[in-house]
TIMIKE-624126 format. One record per residue (C-alpha): x, y, z; residue in three letters. Coordinates in pm, whole numbers, plus 50000, padded with zeros to 5 digits. Example, Ala and Ser with C-alpha at 12.3 -4.5 7.8 and 13.67 -1.06 7.14 Angstrom:
! residues 2
> 51230:49550:50780:ALA
> 51367:49894:50714:SER
***
This chain:
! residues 184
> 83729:78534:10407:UNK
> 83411:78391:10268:UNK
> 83372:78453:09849:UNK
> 83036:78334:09799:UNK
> 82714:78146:09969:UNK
> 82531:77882:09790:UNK
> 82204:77686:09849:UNK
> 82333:77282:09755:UNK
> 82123:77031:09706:UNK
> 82299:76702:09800:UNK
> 82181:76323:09705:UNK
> 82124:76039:09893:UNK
> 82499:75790:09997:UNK
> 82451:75542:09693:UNK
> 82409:75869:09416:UNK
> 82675:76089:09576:UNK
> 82952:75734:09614:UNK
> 82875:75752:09203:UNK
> 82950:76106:09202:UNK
> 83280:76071:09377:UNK
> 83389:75774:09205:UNK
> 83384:76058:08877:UNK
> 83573:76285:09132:UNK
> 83832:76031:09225:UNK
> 83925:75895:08883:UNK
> 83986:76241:08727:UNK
> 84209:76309:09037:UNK
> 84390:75999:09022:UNK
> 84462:76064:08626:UNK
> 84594:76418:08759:UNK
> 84305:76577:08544:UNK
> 84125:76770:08814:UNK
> 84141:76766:09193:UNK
> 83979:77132:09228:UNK
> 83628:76961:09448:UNK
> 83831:76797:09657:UNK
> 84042:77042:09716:UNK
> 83818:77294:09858:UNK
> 83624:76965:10046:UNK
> 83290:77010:09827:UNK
> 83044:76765:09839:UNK
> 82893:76617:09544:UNK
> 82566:76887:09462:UNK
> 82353:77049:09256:UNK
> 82360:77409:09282:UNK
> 82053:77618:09295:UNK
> 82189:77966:09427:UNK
> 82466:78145:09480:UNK
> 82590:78502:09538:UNK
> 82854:78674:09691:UNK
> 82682:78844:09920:UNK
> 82311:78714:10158:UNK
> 82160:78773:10456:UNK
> 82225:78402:10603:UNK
> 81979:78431:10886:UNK
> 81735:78527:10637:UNK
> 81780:78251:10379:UNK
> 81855:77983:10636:UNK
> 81449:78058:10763:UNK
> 81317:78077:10394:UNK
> 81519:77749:10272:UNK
> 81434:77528:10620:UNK
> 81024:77660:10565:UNK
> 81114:77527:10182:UNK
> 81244:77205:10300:UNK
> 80976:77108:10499:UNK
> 80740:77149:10284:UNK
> 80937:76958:09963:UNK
> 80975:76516:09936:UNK
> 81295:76407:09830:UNK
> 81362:76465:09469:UNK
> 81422:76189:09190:UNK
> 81731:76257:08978:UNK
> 81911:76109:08664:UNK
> 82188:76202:08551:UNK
> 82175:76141:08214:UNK
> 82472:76373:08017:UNK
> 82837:76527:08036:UNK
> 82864:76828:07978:UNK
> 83082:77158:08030:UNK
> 83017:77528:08136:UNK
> 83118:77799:07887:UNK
> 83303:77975:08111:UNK
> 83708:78050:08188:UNK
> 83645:77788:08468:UNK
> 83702:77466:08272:UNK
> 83412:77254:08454:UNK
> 83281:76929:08369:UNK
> 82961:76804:08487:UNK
> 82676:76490:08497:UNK
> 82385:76693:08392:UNK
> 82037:76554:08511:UNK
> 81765:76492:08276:UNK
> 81529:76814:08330:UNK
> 81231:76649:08493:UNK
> 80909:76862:08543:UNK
> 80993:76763:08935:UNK
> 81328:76922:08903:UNK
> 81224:77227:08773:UNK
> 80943:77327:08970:UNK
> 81139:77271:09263:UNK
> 81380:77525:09137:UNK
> 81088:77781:09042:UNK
> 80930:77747:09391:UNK
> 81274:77778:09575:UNK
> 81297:78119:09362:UNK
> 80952:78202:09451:UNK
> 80999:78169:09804:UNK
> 81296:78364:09812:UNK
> 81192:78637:09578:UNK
> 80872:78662:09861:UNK
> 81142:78692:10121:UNK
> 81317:78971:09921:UNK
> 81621:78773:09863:UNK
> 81784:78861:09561:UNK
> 81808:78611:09275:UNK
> 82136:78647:09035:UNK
> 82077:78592:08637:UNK
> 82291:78250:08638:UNK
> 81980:78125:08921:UNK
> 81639:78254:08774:UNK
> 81438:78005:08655:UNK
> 81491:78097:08308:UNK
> 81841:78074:08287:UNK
> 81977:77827:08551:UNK
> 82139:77551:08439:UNK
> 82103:77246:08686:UNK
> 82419:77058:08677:UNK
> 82647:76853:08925:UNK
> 82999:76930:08915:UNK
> 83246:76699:08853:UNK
> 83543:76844:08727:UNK
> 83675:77226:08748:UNK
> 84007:77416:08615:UNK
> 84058:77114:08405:UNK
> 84356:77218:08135:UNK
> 84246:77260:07779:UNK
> 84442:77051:07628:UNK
> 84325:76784:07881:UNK
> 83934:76836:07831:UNK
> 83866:76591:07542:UNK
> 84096:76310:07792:UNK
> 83852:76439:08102:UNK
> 83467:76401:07835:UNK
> 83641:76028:07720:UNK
> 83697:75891:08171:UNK
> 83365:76078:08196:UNK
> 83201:75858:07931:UNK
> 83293:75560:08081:UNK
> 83086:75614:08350:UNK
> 82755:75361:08310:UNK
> 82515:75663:08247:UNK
> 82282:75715:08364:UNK
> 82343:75745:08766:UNK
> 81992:75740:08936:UNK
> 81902:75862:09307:UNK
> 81742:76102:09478:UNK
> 81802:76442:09635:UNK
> 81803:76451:10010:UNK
> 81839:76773:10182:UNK
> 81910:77132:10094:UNK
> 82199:77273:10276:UNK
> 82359:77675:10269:UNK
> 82735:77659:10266:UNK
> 83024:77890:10232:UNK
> 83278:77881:09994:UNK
> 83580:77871:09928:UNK
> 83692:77628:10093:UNK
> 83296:77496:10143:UNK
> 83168:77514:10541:UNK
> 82790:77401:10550:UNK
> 82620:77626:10799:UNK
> 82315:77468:10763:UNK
> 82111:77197:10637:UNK
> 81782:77071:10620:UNK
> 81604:76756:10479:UNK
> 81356:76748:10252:UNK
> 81020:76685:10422:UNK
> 81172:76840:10732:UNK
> 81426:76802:10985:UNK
> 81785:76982:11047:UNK
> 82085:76800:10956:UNK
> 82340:76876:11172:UNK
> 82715:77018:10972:UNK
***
């Protein structure tokens, strides 16, 4: 039974082998092994919602992607979501690029009457890639310090746009930026 859909954006191999190597030393220090768990793929998330007509926002996100060049990232920070969730994350520096892709995702879907959730809108969403989630208090300050060590920042680009189901995440579909379908 599906909880959620989200629209992912997902980087190119060299940028999501950085990501995981974050993933894989917090799970080999026992800190956090949530994202593997439920077989995520390193991403930026730039929707989500319980509840989505998929047919509809599969059209509206592959007429996005074609029209959209892959997208330069860097993430820059660490950071953590106020939230009973525990999550760590490399946040990317907020490039004009970055943004405005985000707004004209939201435009197209607002134009397509999908609904937009207050976490998503351009005016509150905060663009972030996961690293860590349900990490124990008393081992978040452990979980900042492995983050740290990371040689920040990790550089790359965004790839495609894909609309999965969670938990555990099933892509249903996904398309790269510029065009193209990329099979699940």
């Amino acid at each position: 039974m599906s909880q959620g859909y989200a629209l992912e954006l997902y980087f190119d191999p060299a940028l999501e082998n950085q990501v995981l190597k974050a993933w894989n030393v917090l799970a080999r220090r026992q800190i956090s092994t949530q994202l593997i768990e439920i077989e995520s793929r390193p991403h930026i998330t730039l929707f989500s919602s319980p509840l989505v007509d998929v047919s509809k926002l599969e059209n509206t996100v592959k007429n996005f992607a074609s029209k959209q060049e892959p997208l330069p990232l860097s993430f820059s920070s660490i950071g953590s979501l106020a939230n009973d969730n525990n999550v760590l994350f490399l946040a990317p520096t907020p490039s004009l690029s970055l943004i405005q892709f985000h707004l004209q995702l939201c435009d197209a879907m607002r134009k397509d009457g999908i609904e937009i959730g207050e976490d998503y809108r351009p005016d509150s969403w905060i663009p972030h890639c996961p690293v860590a989630e349900e990490v124990p208090k008393a081992r978040m300050a452990e979980a900042f310090t492995v983050l740290r060590d990371l040689k920040m920042p990790v550089t790359g680009y965004a790839m495609d746009i894909a609309l999965v189901e969670y938990p555990p995440v099933r892509e249903l579909c996904s398309f790269v930026l510029g065009g193209g379908t990329v099979e699940p």
